[in-house]
BALOBA-1460 file (C-alpha; in Angstrom, 3 decimals):
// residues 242
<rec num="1" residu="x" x="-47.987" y="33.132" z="-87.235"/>
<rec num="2" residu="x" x="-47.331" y="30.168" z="-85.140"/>
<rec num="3" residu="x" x="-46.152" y="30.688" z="-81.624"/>
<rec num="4" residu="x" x="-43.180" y="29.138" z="-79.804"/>
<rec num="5" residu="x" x="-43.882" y="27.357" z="-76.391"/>
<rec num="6" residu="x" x="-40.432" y="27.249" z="-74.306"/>
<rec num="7" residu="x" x="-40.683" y="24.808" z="-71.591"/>
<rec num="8" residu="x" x="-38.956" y="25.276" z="-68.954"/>
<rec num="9" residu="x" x="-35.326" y="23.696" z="-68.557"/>
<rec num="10" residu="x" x="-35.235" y="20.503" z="-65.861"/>
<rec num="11" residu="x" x="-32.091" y="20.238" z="-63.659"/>
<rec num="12" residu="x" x="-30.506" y="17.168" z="-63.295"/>
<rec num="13" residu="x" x="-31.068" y="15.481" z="-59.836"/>
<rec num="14" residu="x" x="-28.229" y="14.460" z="-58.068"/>
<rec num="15" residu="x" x="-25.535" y="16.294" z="-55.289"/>
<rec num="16" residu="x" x="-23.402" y="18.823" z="-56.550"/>
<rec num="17" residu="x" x="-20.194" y="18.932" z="-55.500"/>
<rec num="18" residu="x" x="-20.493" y="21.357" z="-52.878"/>
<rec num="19" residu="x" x="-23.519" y="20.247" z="-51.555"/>
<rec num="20" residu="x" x="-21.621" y="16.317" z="-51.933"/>
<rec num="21" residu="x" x="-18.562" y="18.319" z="-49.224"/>
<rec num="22" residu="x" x="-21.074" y="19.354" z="-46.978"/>
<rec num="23" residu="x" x="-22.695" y="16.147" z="-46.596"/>
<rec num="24" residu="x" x="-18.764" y="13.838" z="-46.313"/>
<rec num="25" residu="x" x="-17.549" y="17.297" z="-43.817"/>
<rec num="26" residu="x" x="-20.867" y="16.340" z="-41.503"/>
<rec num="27" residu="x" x="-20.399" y="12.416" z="-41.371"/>
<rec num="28" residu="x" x="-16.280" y="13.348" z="-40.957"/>
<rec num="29" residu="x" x="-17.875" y="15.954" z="-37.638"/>
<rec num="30" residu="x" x="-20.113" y="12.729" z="-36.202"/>
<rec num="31" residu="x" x="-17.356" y="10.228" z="-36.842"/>
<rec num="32" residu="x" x="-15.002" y="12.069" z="-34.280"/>
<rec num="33" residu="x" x="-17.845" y="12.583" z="-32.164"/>
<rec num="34" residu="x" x="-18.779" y="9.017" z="-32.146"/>
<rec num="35" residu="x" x="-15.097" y="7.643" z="-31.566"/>
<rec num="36" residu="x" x="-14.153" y="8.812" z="-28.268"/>
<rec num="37" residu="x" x="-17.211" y="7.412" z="-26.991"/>
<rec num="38" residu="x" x="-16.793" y="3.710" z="-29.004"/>
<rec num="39" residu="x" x="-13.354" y="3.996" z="-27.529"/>
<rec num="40" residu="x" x="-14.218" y="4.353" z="-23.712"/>
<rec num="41" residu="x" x="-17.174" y="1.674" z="-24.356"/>
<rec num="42" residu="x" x="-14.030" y="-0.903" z="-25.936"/>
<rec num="43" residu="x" x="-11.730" y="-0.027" z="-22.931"/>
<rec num="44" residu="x" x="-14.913" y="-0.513" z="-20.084"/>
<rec num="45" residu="x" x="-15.735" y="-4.274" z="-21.735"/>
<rec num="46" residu="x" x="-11.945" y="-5.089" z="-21.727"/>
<rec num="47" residu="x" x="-11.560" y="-3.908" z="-18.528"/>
<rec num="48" residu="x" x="-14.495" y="-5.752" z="-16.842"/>
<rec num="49" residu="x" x="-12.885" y="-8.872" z="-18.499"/>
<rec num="50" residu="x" x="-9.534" y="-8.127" z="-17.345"/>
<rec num="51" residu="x" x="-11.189" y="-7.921" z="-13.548"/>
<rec num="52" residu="x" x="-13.091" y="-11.235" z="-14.012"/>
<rec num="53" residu="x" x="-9.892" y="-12.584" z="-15.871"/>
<rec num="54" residu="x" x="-8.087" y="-12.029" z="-12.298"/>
<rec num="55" residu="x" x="-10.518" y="-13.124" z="-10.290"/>
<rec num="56" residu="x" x="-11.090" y="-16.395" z="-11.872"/>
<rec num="57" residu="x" x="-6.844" y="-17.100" z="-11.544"/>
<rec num="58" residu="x" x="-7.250" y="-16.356" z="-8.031"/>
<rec num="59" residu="x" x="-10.075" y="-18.551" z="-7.325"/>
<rec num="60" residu="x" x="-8.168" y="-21.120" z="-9.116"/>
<rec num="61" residu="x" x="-5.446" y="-20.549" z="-6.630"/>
<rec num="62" residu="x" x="-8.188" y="-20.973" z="-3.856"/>
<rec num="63" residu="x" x="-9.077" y="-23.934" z="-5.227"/>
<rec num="64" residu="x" x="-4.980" y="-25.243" z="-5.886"/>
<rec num="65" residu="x" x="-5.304" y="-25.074" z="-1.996"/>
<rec num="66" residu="x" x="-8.170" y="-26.480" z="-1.100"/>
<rec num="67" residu="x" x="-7.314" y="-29.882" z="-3.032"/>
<rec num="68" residu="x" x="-3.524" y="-30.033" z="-2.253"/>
<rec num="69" residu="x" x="-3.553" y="-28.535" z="1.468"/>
<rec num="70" residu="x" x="-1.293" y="-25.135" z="0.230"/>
<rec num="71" residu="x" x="-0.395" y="-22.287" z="-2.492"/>
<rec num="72" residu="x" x="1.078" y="-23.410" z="-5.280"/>
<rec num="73" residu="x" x="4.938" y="-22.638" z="-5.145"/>
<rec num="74" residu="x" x="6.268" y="-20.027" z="-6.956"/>
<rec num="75" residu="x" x="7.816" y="-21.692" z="-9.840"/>
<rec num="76" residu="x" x="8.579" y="-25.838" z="-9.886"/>
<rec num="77" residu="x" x="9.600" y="-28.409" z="-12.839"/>
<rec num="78" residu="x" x="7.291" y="-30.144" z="-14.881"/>
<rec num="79" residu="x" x="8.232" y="-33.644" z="-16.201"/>
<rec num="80" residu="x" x="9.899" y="-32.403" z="-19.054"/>
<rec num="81" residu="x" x="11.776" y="-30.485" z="-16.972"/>
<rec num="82" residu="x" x="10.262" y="-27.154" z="-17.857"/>
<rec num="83" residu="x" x="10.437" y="-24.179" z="-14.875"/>
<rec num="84" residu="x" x="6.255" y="-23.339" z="-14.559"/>
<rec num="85" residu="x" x="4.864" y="-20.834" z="-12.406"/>
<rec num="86" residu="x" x="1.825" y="-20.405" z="-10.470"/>
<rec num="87" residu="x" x="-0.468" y="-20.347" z="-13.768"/>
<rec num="88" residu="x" x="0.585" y="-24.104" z="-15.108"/>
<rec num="89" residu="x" x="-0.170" y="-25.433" z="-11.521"/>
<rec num="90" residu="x" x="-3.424" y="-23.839" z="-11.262"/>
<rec num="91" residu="x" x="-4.932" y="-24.942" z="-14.609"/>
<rec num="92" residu="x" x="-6.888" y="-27.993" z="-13.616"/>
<rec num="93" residu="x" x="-8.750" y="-25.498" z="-11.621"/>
<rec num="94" residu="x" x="-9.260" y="-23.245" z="-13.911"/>
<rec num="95" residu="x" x="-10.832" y="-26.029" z="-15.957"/>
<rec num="96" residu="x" x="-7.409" y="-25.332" z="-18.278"/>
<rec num="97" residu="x" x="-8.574" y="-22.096" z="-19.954"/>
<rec num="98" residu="x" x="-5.164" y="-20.358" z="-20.698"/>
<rec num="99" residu="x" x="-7.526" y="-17.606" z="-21.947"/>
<rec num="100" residu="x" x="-8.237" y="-15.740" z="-18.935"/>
<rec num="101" residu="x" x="-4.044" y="-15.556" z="-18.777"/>
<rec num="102" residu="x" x="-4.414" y="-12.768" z="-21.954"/>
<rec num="103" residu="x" x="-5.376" y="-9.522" z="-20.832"/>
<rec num="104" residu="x" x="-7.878" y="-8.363" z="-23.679"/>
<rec num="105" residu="x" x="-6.730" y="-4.119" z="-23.123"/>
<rec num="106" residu="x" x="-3.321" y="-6.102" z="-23.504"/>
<rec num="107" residu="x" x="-2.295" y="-3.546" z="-26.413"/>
<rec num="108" residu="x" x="0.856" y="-6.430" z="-28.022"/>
<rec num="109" residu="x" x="-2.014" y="-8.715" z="-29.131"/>
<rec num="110" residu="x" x="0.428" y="-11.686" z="-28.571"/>
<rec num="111" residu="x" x="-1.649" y="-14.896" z="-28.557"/>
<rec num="112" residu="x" x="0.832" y="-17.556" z="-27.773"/>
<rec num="113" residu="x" x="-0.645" y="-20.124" z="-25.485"/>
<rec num="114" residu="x" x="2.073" y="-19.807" z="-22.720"/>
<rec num="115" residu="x" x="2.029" y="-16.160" z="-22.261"/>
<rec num="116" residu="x" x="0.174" y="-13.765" z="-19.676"/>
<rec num="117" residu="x" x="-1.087" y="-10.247" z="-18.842"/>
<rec num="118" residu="x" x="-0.937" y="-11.381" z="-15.160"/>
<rec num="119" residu="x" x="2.214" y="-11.846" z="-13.014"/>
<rec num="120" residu="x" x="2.158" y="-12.998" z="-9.615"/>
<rec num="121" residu="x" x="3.513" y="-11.669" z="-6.336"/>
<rec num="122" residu="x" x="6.746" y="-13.666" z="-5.829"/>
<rec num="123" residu="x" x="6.646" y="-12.721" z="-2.461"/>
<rec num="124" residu="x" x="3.459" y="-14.536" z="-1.404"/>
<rec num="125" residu="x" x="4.290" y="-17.672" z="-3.883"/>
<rec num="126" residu="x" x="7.454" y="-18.659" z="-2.719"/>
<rec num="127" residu="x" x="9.340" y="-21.786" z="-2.488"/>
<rec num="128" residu="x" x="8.123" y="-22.546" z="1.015"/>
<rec num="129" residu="x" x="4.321" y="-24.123" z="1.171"/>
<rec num="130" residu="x" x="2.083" y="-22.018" z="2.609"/>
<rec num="131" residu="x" x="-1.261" y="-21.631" z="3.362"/>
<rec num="132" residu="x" x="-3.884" y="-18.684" z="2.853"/>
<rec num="133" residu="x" x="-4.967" y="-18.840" z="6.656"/>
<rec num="134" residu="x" x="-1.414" y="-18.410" z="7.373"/>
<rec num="135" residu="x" x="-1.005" y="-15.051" z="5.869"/>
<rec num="136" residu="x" x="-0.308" y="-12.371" z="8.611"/>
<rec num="137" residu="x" x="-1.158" y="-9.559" z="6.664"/>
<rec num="138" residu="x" x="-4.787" y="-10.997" z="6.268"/>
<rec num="139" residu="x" x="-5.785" y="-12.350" z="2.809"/>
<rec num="140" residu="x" x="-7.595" y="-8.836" z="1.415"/>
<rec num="141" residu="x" x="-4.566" y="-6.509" z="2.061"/>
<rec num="142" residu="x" x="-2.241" y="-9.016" z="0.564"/>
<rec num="143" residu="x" x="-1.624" y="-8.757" z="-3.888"/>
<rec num="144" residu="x" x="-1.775" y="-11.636" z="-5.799"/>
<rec num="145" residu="x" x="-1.551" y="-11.230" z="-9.430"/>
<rec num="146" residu="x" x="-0.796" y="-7.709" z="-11.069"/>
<rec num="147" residu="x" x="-0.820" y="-6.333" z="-14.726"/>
<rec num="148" residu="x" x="1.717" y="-6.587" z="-17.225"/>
<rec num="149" residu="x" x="1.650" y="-6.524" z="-21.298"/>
<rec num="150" residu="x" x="2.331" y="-10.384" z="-22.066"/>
<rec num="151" residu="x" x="4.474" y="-9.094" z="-24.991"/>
<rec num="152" residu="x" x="6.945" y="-6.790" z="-22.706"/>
<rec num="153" residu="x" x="9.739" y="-4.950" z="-25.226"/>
<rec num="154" residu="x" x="9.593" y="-8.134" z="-27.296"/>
<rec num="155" residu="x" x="10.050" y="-10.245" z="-24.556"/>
<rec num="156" residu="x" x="7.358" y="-12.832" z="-23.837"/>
<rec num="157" residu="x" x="5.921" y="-12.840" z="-20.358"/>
<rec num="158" residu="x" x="5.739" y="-17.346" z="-19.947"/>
<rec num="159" residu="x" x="4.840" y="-19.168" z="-17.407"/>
<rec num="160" residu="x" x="5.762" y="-22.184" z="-18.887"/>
<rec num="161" residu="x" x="9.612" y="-21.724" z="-20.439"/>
<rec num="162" residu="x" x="12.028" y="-24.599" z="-21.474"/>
<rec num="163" residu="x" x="15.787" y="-24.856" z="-20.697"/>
<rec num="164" residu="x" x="16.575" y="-22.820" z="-23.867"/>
<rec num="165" residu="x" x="14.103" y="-20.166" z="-23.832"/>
<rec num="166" residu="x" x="14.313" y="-16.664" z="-23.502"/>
<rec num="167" residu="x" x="12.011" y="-13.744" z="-22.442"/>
<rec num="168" residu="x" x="10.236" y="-12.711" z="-18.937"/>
<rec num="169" residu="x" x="8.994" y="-14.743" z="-16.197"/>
<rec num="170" residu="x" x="5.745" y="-13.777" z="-14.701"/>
<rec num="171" residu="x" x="6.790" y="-13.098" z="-11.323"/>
<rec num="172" residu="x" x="7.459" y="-9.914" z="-9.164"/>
<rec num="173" residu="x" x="9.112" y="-9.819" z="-5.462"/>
<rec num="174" residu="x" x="9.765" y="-5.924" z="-4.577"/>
<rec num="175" residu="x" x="10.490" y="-3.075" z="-5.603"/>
<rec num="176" residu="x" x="13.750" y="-0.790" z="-4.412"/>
<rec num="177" residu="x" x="12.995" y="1.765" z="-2.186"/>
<rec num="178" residu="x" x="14.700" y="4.321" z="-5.107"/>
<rec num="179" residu="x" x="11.918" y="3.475" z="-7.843"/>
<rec num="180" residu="x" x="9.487" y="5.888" z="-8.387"/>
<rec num="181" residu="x" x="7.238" y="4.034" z="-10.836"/>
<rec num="182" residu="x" x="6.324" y="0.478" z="-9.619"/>
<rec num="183" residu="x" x="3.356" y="0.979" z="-11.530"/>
<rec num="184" residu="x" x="3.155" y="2.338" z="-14.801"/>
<rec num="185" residu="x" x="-0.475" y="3.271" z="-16.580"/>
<rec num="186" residu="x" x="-0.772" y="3.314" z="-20.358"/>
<rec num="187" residu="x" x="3.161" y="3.541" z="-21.852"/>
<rec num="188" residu="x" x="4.063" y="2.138" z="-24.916"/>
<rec num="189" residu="x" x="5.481" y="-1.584" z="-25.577"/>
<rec num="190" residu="x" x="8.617" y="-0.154" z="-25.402"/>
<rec num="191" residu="x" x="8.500" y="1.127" z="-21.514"/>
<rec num="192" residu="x" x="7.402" y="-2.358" z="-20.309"/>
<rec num="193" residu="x" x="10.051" y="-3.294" z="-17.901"/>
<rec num="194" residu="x" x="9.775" y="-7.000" z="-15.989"/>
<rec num="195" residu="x" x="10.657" y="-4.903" z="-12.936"/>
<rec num="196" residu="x" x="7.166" y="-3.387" z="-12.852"/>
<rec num="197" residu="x" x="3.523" y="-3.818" z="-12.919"/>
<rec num="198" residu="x" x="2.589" y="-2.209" z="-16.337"/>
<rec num="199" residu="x" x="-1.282" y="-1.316" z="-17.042"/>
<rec num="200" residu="x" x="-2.994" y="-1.301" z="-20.475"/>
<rec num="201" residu="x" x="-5.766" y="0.441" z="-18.525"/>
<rec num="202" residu="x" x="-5.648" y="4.174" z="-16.942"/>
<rec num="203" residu="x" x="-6.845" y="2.575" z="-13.569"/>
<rec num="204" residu="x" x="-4.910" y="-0.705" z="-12.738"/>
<rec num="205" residu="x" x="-5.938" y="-3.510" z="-11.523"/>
<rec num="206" residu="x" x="-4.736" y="-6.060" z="-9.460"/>
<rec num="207" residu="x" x="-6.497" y="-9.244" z="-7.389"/>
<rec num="208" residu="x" x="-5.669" y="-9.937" z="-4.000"/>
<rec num="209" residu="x" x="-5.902" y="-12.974" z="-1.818"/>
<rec num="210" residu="x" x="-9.302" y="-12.821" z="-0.782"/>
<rec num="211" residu="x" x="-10.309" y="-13.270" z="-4.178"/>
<rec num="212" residu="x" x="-11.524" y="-9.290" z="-4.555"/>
<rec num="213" residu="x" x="-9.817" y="-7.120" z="-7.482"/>
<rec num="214" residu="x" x="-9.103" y="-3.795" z="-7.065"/>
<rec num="215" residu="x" x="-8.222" y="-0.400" z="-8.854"/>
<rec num="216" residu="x" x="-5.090" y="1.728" z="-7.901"/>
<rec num="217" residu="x" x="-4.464" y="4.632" z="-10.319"/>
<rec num="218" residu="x" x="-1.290" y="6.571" z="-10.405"/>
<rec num="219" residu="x" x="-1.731" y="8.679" z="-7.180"/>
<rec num="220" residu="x" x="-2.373" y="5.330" z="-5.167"/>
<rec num="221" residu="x" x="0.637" y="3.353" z="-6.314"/>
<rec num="222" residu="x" x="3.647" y="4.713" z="-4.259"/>
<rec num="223" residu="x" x="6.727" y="2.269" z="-3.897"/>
<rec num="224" residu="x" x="6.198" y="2.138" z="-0.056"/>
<rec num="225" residu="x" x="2.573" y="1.595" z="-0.605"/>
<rec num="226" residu="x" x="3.380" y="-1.450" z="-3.298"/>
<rec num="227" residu="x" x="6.181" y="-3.069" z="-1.099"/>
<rec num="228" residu="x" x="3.505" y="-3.257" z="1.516"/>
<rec num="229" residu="x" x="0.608" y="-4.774" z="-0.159"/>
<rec num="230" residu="x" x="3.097" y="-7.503" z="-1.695"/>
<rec num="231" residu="x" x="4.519" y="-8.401" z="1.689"/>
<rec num="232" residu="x" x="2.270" y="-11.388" z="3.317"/>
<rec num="233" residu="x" x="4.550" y="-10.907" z="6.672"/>
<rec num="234" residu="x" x="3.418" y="-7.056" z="6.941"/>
<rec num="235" residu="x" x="2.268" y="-6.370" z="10.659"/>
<rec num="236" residu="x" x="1.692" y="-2.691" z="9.554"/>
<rec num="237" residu="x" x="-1.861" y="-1.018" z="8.733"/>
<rec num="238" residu="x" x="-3.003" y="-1.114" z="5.333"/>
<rec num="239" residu="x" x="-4.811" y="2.085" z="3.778"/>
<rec num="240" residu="x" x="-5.896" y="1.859" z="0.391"/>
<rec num="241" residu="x" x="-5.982" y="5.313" z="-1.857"/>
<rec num="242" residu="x" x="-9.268" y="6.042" z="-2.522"/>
């Protein structure tokens, strides 16, 4: 009688679907591990760019002064006859890179050429020359450029703007005594007001005239404290939050 062999029956190699779940469930669990922490890397490079982006305009202001004998004024007429601020002046010494004008946390992405994350303080750019030894204040208590988002409720922050043109001018005097937000930290497109300093970044950051940059988060950015740190006449003590 002949005898019958069975061989044993070979499974197919490959996932199967639950094992296939498990595996896309895992990647899923390190992808929103991962995230956070690609996030807070992103926001650290753009911020260290924003702070040399502000310290380069300011040296270019430095060096506005050293070559012409005073700040640049706070807004003048070009020979076409268009009203420029303190960034067109400055951009022979800032060897005309309109880059370092863009804020790269800037969350509107706007990349006209004329636009900026950076508006100055009207108060020490005036119409009246003046010098940076002639600051009362004394050069590291006194702002110079602050934070804004260069696309501000779909109005473009310029600092170069024809006769006909419409949106924002990159300059900031004071603040009322009644505001309670000077500063605002992180607020969508749509709560960026050309009345305020508005930060892409949780900490903002602003350069002063001594050429330093410095943070000021929420707690540190009352309106008294602002109005006094924009004032180049203030004969009053200067404490920075810590």
């Amino acid at each position: 009688m002949r005898s019958v062999v069975s061989r044993p029956v070979r499974r197919e190699s490959g996932f199967t679907l639950i094992e296939l779940l498990v595996v896309i469930a895992i990647i899923a669990v390190l992808i929103g591990l991962l995230l956070p922490a690609v996030q807070k890397v992103r926001m650290a490079a753009n911020r260290a760019r924003s702070s040399n982006d502000l310290k380069q305009i300011t040296l270019g202001v430095h060096s506005f002064e050293n070559t012409t004998g005073a700040l640049p004024l706070g807004w003048t007429v070009d020979a076409s006859l268009n009203t420029v601020y303190v960034h067109y002046q400055i951009l022979p010494y800032v060897e005309g890179n309109t880059a370092i004008y863009r804020c790269a946390g800037d969350p509107t992405n706007e990349t006209a050429t004329i636009v900026t994350s950076y508006v100055e303080n009207g108060s020490l750019f005036s119409l009246t020359p003046r010098k940076i030894i002639h600051i009362p204040a004394g050069t590291s208590n006194v702002l110079a450029f602050g934070p804004i988002y260069r696309n501000c409720n779909n109005n473009l922050v310029k600092w170069q703007k024809g006769l006909s043109d419409t949106g924002y001018v990159p300059d900031l005097i004071s603040f009322p005594t009644t505001m309670t937000d000077p500063v605002r930290f992180q607020v969508p497109t749509a709560q960026c007001t050309s009345d305020r300093f508005v930060s892409p970044f949780p900490v903002a950051l602003f350069s002063f005239c001594d050429g330093s940059v410095r943070g000021l988060s929420p707690g540190g950015t009352s309106t008294t404290f602002m109005n006094q740190i924009m004032n180049p006449k203030n004969d009053q003590p200067v404490i920075f939050p810590d």
